[in-house]
DRENDO-679338 format. One line per 4 residues: number of its first residue (from 1); their letters; for each residue x, y, z of C-alpha. Coordinates in Angstrom, 3 decimals. Layout:
BEGIN
NUM> A> X Y Z | ...
//
This chain:
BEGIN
1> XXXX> 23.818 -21.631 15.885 | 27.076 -23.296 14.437 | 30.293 -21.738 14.592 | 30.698 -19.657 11.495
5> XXXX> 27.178 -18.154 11.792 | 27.947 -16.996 15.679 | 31.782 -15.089 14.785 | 29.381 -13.233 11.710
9> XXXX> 27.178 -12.485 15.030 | 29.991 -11.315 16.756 | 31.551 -9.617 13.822 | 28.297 -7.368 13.627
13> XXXX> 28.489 -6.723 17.236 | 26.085 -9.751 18.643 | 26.941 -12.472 20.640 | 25.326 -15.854 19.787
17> XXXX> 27.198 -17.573 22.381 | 24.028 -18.497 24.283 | 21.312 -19.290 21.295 | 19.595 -22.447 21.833
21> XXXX> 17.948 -24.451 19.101 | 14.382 -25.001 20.874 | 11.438 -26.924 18.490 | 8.754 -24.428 17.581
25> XXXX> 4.936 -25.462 19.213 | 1.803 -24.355 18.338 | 1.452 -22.754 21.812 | 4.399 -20.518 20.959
29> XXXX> 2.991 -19.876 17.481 | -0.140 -18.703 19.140 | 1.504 -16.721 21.974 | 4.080 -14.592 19.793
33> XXXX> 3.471 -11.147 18.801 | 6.035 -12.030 16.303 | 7.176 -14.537 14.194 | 9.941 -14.394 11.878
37> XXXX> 10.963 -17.218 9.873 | 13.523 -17.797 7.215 | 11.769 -19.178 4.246 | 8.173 -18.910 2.575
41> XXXX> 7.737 -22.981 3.017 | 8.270 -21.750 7.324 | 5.960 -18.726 6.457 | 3.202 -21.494 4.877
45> XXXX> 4.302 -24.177 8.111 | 3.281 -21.115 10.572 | 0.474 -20.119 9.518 | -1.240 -23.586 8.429
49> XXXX> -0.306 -24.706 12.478 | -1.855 -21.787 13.389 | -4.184 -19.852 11.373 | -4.671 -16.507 13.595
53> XXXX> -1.121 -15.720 13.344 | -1.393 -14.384 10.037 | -0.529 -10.967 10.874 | 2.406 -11.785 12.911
57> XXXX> 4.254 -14.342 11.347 | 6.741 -12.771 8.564 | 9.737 -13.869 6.808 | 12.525 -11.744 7.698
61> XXXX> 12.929 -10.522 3.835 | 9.413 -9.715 4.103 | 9.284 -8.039 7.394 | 12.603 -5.861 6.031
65> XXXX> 10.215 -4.893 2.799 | 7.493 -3.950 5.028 | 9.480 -2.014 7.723 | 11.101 -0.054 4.948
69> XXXX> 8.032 1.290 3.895 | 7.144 2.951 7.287 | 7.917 6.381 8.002 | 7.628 8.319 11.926
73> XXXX> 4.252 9.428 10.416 | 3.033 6.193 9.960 | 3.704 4.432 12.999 | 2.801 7.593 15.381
77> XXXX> 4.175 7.902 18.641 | 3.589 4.655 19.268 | 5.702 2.840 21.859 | 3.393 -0.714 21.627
81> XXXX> 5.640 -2.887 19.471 | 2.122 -4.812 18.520 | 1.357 -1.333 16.998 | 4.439 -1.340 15.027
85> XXXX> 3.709 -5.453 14.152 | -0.016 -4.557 12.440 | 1.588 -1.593 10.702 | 3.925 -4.108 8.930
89> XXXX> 1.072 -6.471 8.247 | -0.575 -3.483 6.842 | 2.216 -3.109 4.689 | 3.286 -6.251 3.423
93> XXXX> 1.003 -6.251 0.204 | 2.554 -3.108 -0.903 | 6.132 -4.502 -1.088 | 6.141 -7.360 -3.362
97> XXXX> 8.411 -10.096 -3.970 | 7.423 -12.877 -2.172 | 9.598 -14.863 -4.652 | 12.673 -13.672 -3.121
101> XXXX> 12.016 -14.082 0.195 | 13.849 -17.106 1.341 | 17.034 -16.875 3.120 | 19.411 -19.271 2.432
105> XXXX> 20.672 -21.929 5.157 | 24.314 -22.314 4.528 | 25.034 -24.856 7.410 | 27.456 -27.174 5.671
109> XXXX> 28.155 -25.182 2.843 | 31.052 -22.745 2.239 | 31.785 -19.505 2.282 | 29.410 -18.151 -0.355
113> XXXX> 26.379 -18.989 0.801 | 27.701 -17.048 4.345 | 28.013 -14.514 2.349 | 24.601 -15.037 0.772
117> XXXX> 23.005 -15.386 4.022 | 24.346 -12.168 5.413 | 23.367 -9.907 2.438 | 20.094 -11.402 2.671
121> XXXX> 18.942 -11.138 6.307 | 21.438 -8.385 7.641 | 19.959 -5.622 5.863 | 15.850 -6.339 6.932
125> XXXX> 17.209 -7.340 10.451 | 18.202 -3.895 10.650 | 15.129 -2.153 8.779 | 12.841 -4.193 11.688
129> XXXX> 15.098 -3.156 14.612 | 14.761 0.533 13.313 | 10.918 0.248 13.303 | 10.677 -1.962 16.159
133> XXXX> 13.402 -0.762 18.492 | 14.341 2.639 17.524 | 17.704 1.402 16.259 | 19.325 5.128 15.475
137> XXXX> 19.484 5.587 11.363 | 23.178 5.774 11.657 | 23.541 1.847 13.312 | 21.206 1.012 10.411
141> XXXX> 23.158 2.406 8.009 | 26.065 0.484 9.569 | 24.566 -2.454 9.295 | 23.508 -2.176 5.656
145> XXXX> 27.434 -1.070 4.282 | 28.535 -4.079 6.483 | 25.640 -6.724 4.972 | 27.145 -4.866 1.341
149> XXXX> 30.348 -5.978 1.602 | 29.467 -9.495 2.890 | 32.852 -10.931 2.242 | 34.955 -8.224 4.753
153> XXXX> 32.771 -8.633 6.925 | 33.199 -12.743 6.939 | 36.920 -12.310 6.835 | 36.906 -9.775 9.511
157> XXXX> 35.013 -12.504 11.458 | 37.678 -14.965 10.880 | 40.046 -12.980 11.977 | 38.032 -12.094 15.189
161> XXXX> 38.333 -15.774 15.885 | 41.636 -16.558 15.406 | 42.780 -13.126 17.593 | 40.645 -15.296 20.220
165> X> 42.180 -18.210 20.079
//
């Protein structure tokens, strides 16, 4: 994780300090009970290296989509997070717009595509991590102000930085 992309972390409360670029093997592909990646050519890379994790492997856009649409009622009381992972496979063909599911890498570029990145994975990050983890509606809706004004949040990242240094 370079530098920019772990203050954004930090600015949203994360700490990226200790990420750890590993290469992705089949056995780990097979082994998940989730996969997220960030584009639909990953999605296509995934599943084509292994075939039976259709119904696990997402991109994040998608998984967002697909978390959105779940309500208590849906998911049950259900505490088994591969529950909650076949209810959003369930769901993916109802939310459309595979299209626009690629997140942009913005290693290298400048500050726009940040800013690109963080409206487009911040806000399904936090629709998963409601469905998956319970995240409380209000943290959500934290989340998704924050990921709609992309460019305080970057500059209140900078700033993080520089009151470190």
């Amino acid at each position: 994780m370079g530098t920019r992309a772990q203050m954004i972390a930090r600015a949203l409360g994360g700490d990226g300090s200790m990420h750890r670029a590993t290469q992705i093997t089949d056995e780990m592909l097979q082994e998940a009970d989730l996969v997220l990646v960030a584009t639909r050519k990953h999605l296509e890379s995934a599943i084509g290296r292994v075939p039976s994790g259709l119904r696990r492997t997402f991109t994040i856009r998608e998984s967002g989509r697909a978390a959105r649409t779940l309500t208590p009622d849906a998911l049950g009381s259900t505490d088994d997070l591969r529950a909650v992972v076949a209810h959003l496979a369930e769901a993916r063909g109802a939310t459309g717009a595979p299209a626009a599911d690629d997140v942009i890498d913005p290693e290298g570029q400048g500050d726009d595509a940040y800013l690109q990145m963080i409206s487009e994975e911040v806000p399904p990050l936090a629709q998963l991590a409601h469905v998956l983890f319970g995240m409380p509606r209000p943290d959500v809706d934290a989340y998704l102000k924050a990921s709609a004004n992309p460019t305080t949040l970057l500059a209140d990242a900078s700033r993080m930085t520089t009151l470190d240094e």
